[in-house]
C-alpha positions in Angstrom: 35.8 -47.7 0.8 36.5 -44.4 1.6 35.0 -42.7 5.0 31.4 -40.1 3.8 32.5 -36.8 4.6 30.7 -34.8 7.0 28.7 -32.0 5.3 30.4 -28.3 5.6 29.5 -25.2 7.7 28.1 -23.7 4.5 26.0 -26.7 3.2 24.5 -26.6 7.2 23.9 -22.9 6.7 22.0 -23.8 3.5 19.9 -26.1 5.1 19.1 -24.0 7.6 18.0 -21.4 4.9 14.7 -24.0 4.7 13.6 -22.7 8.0 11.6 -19.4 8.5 11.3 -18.2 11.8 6.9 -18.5 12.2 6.5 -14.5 13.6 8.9 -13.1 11.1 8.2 -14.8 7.7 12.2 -15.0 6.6 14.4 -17.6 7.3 16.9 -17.7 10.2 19.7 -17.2 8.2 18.6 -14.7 6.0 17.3 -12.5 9.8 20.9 -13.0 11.1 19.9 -15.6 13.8 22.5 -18.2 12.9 25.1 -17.4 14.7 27.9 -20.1 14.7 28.0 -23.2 12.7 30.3 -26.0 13.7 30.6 -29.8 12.4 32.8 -32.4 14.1 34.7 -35.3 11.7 32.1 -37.5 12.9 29.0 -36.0 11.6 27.7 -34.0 14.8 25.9 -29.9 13.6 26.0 -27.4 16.5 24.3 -24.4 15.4 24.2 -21.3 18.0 20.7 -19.6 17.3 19.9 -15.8 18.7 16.4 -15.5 19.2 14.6 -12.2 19.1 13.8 -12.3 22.9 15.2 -15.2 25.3 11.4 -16.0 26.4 10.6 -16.5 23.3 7.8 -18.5 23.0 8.0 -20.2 19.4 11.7 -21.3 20.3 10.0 -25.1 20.5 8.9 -24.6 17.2 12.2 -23.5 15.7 13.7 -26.2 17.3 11.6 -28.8 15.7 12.6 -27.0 12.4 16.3 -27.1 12.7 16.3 -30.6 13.7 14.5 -31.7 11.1 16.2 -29.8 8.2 19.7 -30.5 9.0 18.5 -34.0 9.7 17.6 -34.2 6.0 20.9 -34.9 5.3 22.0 -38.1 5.9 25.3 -37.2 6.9 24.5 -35.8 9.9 24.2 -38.0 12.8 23.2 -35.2 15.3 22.5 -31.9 16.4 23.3 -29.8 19.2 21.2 -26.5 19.5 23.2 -24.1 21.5 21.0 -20.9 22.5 21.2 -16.8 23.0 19.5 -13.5 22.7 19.5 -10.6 19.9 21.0 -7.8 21.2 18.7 -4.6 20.2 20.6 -3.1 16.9 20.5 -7.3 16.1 16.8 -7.2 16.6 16.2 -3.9 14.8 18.2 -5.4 12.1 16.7 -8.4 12.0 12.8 -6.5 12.2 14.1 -4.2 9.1 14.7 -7.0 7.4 11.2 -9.0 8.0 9.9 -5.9 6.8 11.7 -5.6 3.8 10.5 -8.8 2.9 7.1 -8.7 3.1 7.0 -5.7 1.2 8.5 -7.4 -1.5 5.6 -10.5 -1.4 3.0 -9.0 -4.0 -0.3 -11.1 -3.5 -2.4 -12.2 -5.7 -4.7 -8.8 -6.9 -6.8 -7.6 -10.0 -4.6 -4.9 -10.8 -2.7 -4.7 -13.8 0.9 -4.6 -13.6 0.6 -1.5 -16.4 -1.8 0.4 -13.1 -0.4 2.8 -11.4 -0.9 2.7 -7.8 -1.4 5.4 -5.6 -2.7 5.3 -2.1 -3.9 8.8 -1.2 -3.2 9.0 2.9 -3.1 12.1 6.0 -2.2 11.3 9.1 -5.8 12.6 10.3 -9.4 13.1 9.2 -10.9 16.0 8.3 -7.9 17.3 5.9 -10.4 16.6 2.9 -8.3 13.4 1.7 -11.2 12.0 0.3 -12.6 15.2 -1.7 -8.9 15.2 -3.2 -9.0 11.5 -4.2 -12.3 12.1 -5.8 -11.5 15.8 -7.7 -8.0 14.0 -8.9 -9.7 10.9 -9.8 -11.9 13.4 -12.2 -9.2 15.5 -13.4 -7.2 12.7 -14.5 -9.7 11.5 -16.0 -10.7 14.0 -18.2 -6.9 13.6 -19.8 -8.8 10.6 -21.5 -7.3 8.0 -19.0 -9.2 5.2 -17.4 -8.8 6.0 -13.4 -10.0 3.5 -10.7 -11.0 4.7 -6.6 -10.9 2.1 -4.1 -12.6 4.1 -0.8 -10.5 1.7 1.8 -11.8 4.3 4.4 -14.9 1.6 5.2 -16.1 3.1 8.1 -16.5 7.0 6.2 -16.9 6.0 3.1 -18.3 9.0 1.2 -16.3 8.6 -2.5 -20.0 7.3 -4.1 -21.6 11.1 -2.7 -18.5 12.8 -3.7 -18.3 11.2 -7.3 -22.3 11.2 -8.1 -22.4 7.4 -8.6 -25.3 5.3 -6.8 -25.9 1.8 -7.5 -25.0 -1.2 -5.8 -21.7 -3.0 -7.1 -22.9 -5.8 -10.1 -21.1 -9.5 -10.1 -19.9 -11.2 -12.6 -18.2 -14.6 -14.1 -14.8 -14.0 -15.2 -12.0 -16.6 -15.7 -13.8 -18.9 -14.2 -14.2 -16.7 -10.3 -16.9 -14.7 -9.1 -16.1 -10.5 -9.6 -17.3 -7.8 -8.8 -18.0 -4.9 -11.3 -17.1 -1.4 -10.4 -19.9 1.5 -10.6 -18.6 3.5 -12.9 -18.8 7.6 -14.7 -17.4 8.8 -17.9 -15.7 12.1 -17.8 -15.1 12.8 -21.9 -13.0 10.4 -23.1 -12.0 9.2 -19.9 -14.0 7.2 -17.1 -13.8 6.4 -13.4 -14.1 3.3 -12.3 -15.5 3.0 -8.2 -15.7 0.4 -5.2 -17.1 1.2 -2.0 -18.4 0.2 1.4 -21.6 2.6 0.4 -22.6 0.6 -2.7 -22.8 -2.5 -0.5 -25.0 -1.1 1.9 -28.3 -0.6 1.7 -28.4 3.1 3.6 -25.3 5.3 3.9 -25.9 7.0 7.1 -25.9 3.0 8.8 -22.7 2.7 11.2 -20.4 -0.3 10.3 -19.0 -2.1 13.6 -16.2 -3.5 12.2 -12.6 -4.8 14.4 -9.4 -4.0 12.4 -9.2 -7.6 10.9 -12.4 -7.0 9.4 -11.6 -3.7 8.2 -8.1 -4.9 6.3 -10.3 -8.2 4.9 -12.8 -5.7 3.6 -10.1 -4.0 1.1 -8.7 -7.0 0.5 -11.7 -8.0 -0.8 -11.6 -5.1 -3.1 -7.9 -5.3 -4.2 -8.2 -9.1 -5.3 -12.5 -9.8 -6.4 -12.8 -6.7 -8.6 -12.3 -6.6 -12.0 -10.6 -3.5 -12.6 -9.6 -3.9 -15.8 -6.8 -4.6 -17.6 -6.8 -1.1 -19.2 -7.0 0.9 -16.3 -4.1 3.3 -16.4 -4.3 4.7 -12.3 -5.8 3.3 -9.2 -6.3 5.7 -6.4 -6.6 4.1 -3.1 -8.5 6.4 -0.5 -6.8 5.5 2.8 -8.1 5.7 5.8 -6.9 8.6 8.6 -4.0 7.0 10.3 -1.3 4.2 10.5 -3.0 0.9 11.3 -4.6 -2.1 10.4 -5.7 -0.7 6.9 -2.5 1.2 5.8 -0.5 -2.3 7.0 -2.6 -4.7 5.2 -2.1 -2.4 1.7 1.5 -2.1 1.7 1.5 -5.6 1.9 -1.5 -6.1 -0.8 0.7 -3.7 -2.9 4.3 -2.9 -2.5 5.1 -0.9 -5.3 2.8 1.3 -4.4 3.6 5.4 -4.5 1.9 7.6 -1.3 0.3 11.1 -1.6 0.4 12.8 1.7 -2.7 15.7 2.2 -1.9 17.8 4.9 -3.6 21.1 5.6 -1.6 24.3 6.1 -2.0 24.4 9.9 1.3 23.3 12.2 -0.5 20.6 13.8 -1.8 18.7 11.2 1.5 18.9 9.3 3.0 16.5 12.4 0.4 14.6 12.4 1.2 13.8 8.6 4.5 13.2 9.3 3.7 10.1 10.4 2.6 9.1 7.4 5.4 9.2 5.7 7.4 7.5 8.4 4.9 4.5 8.0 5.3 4.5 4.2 9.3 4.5 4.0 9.2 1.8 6.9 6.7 -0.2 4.7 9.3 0.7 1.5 6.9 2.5 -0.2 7.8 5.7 -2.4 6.5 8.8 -0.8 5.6 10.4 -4.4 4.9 14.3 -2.4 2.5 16.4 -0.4 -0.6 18.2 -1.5 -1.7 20.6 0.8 -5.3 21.4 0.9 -7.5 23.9 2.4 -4.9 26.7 1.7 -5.6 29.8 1.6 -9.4 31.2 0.6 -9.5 34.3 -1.9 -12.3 36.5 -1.4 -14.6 38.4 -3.9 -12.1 41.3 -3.9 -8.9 39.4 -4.4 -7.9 39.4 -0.8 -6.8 35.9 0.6 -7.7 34.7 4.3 -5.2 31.9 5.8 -7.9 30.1 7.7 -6.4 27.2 8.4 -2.8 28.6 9.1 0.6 29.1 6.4 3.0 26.9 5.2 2.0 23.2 6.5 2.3 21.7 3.4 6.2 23.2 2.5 7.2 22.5 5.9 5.9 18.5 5.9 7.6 18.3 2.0 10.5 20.2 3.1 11.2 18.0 6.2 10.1 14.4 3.9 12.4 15.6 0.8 9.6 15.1 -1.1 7.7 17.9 -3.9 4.9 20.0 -2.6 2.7 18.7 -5.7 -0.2 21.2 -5.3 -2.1 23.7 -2.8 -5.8 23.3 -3.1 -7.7 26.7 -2.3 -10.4 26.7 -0.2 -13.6 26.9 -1.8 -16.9 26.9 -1.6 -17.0 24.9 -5.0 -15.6 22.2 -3.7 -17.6 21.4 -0.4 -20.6 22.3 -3.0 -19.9 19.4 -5.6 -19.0 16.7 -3.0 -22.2 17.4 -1.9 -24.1 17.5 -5.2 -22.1 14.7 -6.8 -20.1 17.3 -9.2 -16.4 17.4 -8.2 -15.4 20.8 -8.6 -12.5 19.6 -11.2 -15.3 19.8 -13.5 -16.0 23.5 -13.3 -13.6 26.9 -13.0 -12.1 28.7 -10.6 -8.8 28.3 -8.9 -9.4 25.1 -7.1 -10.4 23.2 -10.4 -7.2 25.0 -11.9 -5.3 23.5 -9.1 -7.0 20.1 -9.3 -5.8 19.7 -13.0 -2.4 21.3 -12.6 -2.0 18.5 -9.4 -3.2 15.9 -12.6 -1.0 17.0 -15.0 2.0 17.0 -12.7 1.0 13.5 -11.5 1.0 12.4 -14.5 3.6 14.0 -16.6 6.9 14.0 -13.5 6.1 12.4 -10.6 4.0 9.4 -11.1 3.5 8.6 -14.9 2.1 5.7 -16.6 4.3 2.3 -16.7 5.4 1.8 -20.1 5.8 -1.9 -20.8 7.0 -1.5 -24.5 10.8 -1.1 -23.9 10.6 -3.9 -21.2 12.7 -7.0 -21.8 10.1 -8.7 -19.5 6.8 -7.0 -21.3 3.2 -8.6 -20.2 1.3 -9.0 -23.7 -1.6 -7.9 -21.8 -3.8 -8.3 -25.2 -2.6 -12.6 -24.5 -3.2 -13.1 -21.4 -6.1 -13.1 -18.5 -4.7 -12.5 -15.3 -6.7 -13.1 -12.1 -10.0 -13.3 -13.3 -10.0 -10.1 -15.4 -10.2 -9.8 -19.4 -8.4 -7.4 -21.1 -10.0 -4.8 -22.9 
């Protein structure tokens, strides 16, 4: 009887596929940490693994990991684990890669795959992100679409003022999980559809103490127990000022996501933005453009006053390769009906003019709706029920 061959290089390399290196979430083979692969006639693996960093401190557990999984096959009678360290364009390769990865892993959410998704991000507060969101949100909606706001900024939540929608958020049964219900307003033909810290709590000026774990849970919260609807043609998600916990946690919770980036016109806040973008592309999401807001204000006579400075908004585009989508004036109107709970898209004047012109673009070039007809791989959404919501 003939002699069992021992098992190839290749066939150790696709065992070793099988084990995922615990801080990075991709396989050793896939991150470039397998570096040699040899097999003696009589059945012995040495494998030469590059960790990360050579202290590091889940090397045990990889161990374990390798053992066992070339140990699945029985034609191996040992193995020898030889050790080494990344060097740094290894690791930053390696660290790209993880990324990559985990931008790809959709979780489960309640938003359609037909939704468009747009997280609406600055790099700072006070730019007037969220009175953008809201006047967009409205705009949009008055094109007769269906338009969702998730206000991920928990801690200034002010989308329920802005939009003129009390109420606290309604639960329901659907598909067999508990849901919650947006608050919702009908612009025309079209509706909003709202979540928000401030329709959970029971006064709005109350400070929330939350850690950054309990921030990222709280939108997660919103992304995958509310029923959006299966009809809901955008979703604009009003990010939080900054680059952490939040911003993470949604690129993860939604990969294909597209990024507006509101700047003002002023120099400094234009860096500041910057890093927004960087965070989006390194989370491989599309950075769709730049609206710059608070641009210049026009008084009664038709003279304009740069307040806030010139040219903020170009620059940050210019220096992203990305369209300047709008400049919002500044305007009374607009600080009035965040206030009063009537976005100033609803009115006249040049900010409402520039509110729909930003709507229009958005939804005629840069972002428009996903069109599932001419897809090989089409979701019959009028078939199916997907995480707990009924179609329309």
């Amino acid at each position: 009887m003939a002699a069992t061959r021992p098992p190839t290089a290749d066939e150790v390399r696709g065992l070793l596929r099988g084990v995922i290196d615990p801080e990075l979430g991709s396989d050793i083979v896939e991150l470039g940490m397998v570096r040699d692969v040899q097999v003696t006639p009589e059945g012995v693996v040495s494998v030469t693994i590059a960790l990360t960093t050579a202290g590091c401190p889940l090397r045990g557990q990889i161990q374990r990991d390798i053992r066992t999984g070339v140990r699945a096959d029985d034609r191996v009678t040992d193995v020898v684990i030889e050790w080494g360290e990344m060097t740094p364009a290894e690791r930053a390769a390696a660290m790209e890669r993880a990324r990559f990865n985990m931008a790809q892993r959709e979780e489960d959410i309640t938003v359609a795959p037909t939704t468009q998704v747009v997280l609406v991000a600055s790099g700072k507060g006070g730019v007037g992100k969220s009175s953008v969101t809201v006047n967009l949100a409205v705009a949009l909606a008055q094109r007769g679409l269906k338009i969702g706001i998730l206000d991920a900024d928990i801690w200034g939540f002010s989308v329920p003022r802005m939009l003129g929608v009390e109420g606290r958020l309604q639960g329901d049964e659907r598909g067999g999980r508990k849901m919650m219900i947006p608050n919702s307003r009908t612009f025309g033909s079209g509706e909003v559809r709202a979540v928000s810290m401030g329709f959970l709590v029971e006064d709005e000026s109350s400070a929330l103490m939350w850690r950054g774990l309990m921030l990222q849970r709280g939108v997660q919260h919103f992304l995958q127990d509310v029923s959006w609807g299966a009809d809901l043609d955008y979703l604009l998600i009003d990010m939080p000022p900054g680059t952490g916990d939040v911003q993470m946690g949604v690129a993860k919770l939604v990969p294909r996501a597209e990024v507006l980036v509101v700047t003002t016109p002023a120099a400094a806040a234009q860096k500041v933005a910057a890093r927004v973008v960087s965070m989006a592309r390194k989370n491989f999401l599309r950075v769709a453009g730049v609206i710059e807001n608070m641009s210049a204000f026009t008084c009664e006579h038709g003279t304009e006053y740069p307040l806030f400075g010139v040219g903020g908004g170009a620059a940050l585009a210019h220096e992203a390769g990305v369209p300047l989508l709008g400049q919002i004036p500044l305007e009374p109107s607009v600080v009035q009906g965040g206030d009063d709970g009537q976005p100033a898209a609803l009115g006249t004047g040049p900010a409402a003019e520039s509110f729909r012109a930003l709507a229009e673009r958005l939804h005629t070039e840069t972002v428009p709706p996903i069109a599932m007809a001419d897809c090989s791989a089409r979701i019959e959404l009028g078939n199916v029920t997907f995480l707990g919501t009924k179609p329309a």
